[in-house]
C-alpha positions in Angstrom: -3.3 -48.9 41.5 -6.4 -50.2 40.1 -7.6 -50.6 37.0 -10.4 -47.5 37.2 -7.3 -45.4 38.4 -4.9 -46.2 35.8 -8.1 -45.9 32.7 -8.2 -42.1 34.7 -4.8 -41.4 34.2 -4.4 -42.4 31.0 -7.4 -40.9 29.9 -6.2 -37.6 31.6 -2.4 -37.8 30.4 -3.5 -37.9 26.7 -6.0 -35.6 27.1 -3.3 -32.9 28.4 -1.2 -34.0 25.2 -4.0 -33.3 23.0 -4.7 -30.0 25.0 -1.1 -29.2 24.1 -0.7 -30.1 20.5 -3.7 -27.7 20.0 -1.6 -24.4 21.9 1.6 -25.4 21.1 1.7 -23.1 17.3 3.4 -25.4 14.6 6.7 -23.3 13.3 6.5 -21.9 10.2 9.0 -23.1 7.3 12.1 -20.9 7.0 11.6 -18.1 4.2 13.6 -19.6 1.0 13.7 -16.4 -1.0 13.8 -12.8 -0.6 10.5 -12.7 -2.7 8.9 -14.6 0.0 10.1 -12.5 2.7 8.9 -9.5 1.2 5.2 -10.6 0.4 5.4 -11.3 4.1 6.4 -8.1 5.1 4.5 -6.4 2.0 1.8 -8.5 1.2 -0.1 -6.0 -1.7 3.0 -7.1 -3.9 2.8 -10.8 -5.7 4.5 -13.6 -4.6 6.1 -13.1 -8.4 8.4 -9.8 -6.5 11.7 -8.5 -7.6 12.9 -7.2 -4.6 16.1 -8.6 -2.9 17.3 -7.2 0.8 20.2 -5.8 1.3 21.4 -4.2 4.5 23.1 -0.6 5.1 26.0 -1.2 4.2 24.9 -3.2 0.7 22.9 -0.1 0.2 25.7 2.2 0.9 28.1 0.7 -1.0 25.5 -0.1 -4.4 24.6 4.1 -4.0 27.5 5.0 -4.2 29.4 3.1 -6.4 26.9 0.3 -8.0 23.9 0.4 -10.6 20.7 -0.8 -9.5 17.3 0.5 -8.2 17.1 1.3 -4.8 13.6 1.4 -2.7 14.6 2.4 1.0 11.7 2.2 2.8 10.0 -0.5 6.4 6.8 -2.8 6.4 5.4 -0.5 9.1 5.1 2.3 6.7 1.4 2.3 5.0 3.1 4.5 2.5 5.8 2.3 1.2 3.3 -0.6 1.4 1.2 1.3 -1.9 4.1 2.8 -3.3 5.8 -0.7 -3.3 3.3 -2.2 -5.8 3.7 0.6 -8.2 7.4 0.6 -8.2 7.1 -3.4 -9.0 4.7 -3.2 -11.5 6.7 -0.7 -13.6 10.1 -3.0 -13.0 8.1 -6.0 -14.0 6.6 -4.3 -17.4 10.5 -3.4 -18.0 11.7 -6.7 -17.7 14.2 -5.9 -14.1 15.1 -8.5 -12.8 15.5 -7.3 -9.0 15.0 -4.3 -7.0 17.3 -3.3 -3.7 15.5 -3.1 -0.6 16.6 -1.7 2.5 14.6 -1.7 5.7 16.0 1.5 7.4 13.5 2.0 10.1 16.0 0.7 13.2 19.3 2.4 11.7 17.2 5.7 11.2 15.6 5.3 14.9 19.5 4.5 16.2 20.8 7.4 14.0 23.8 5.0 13.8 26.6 5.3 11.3 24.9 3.1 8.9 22.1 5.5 8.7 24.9 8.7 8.4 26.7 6.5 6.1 23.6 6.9 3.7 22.8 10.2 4.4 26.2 11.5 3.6 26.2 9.8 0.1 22.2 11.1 -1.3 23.7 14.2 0.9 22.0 17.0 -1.1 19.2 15.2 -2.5 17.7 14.3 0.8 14.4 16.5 2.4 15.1 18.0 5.8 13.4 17.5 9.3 12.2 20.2 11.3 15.5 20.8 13.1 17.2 21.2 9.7 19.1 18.0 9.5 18.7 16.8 6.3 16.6 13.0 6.5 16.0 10.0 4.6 11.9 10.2 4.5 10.4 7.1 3.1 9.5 5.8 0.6 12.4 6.5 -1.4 14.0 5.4 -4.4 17.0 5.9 -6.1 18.3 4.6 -9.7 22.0 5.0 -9.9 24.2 4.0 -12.4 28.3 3.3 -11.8 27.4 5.8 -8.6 25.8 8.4 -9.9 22.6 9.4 -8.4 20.0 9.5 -12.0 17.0 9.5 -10.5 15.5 10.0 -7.2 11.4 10.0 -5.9 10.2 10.3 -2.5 6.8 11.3 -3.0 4.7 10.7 -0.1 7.5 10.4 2.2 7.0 13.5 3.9 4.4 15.5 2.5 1.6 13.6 1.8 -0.5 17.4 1.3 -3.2 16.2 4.0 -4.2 13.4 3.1 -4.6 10.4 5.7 -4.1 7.5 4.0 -2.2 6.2 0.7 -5.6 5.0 -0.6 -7.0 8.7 -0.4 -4.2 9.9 -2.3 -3.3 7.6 -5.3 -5.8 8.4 -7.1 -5.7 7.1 -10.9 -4.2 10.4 -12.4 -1.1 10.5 -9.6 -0.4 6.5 -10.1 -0.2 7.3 -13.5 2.2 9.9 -13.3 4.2 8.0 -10.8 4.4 5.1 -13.1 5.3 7.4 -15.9 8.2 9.1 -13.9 9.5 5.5 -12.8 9.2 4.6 -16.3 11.9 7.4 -17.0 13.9 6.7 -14.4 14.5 3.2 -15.4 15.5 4.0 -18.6 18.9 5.0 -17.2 19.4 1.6 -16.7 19.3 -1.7 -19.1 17.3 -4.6 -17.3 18.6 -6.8 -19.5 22.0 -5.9 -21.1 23.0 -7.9 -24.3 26.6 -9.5 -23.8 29.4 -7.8 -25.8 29.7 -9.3 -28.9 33.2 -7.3 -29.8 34.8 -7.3 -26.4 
């Protein structure tokens, strides 16, 4: 090989390295925190979020027989996206320290047992499809309290009275009374409980 030929190939061979350091994507750093993972998947809530993931059967097991605020609802949904920031905000300004969160869009497509599992615990207090089977719509929330069911919202989760999108709909007066009735709800609950003193 001469000279000429092996200046060729090296030129070439690095500039197929440099060629491939520009496609090849650099990996992103594993998600640390559940706050981090949820700005990801929810990115009109701060980086400063309260919510921590559990799975079904977390969620099952905290409705019915924990305390705790429960948001049930996927990144997908443009809904739950809006109603997200409002149910943060309100936790925030009430000193909680952590929301549950529960993605339930693949047990709810599956209609697994995870998904009945849930159903058959908010059994009652759940809107109904139009076969009649009663449905977890989302958003929801829940606020429960040693088990018992205090406080539930799903507005927007199935009847969103014609209106396209979550910005045409939260208007000023209905994020006020949103806030107002998550303010109420939350009151069943003490974000920050004092130790006991005469236990």
């Amino acid at each position: 090989m001469t000279i000429k030929q092996i200046t060729l190939l090296t030129i070439f061979s690095l500039t197929l390295l440099q060629c491939h350091a520009r496609i090849t994507p650099t990996p992103l750093p594993p998600l640390t925190t559940d706050s981090e993972r949820f700005t990801l998947e929810y990115p009109l809530v701060g980086n400063d979020n309260i919510f921590v993931y559990r799975n079904a059967s977390e969620t099952a097991d905290i409705l019915s027989s924990g305390t705790g605020i429960v948001f049930i609802g996927f990144k997908e949904c443009t809904w739950c996206q809006q109603y997200a920031v409002f149910l943060h905000e309100v936790a925030k300004e009430m000193e909680f320290e952590k929301i549950y969160y529960y993605d339930i869009r693949e047990d709810r497509q599956n209609n697994n047992e995870n998904y009945q599992r849930i159903i058959r615990i908010l059994s009652g207090q759940l809107q109904y499809d139009d076969e009649g089977q009663q449905r977890v719509y989302v958003p929801d929330l829940t606020i429960v309290v040693g088990g018992r069911k205090l406080f539930r919202d799903y507005e927007t989760s199935k009847e969103t009275f014609d209106y396209s999108t979550p910005q045409e709909y939260w208007n000023e007066e209905r994020v006020d009374a949103l806030k107002e009735r998550f303010r109420t709800g939350m009151k069943f609950i003490n974000p920050n409980p004092s130790p006991c003193t005469a236990c």
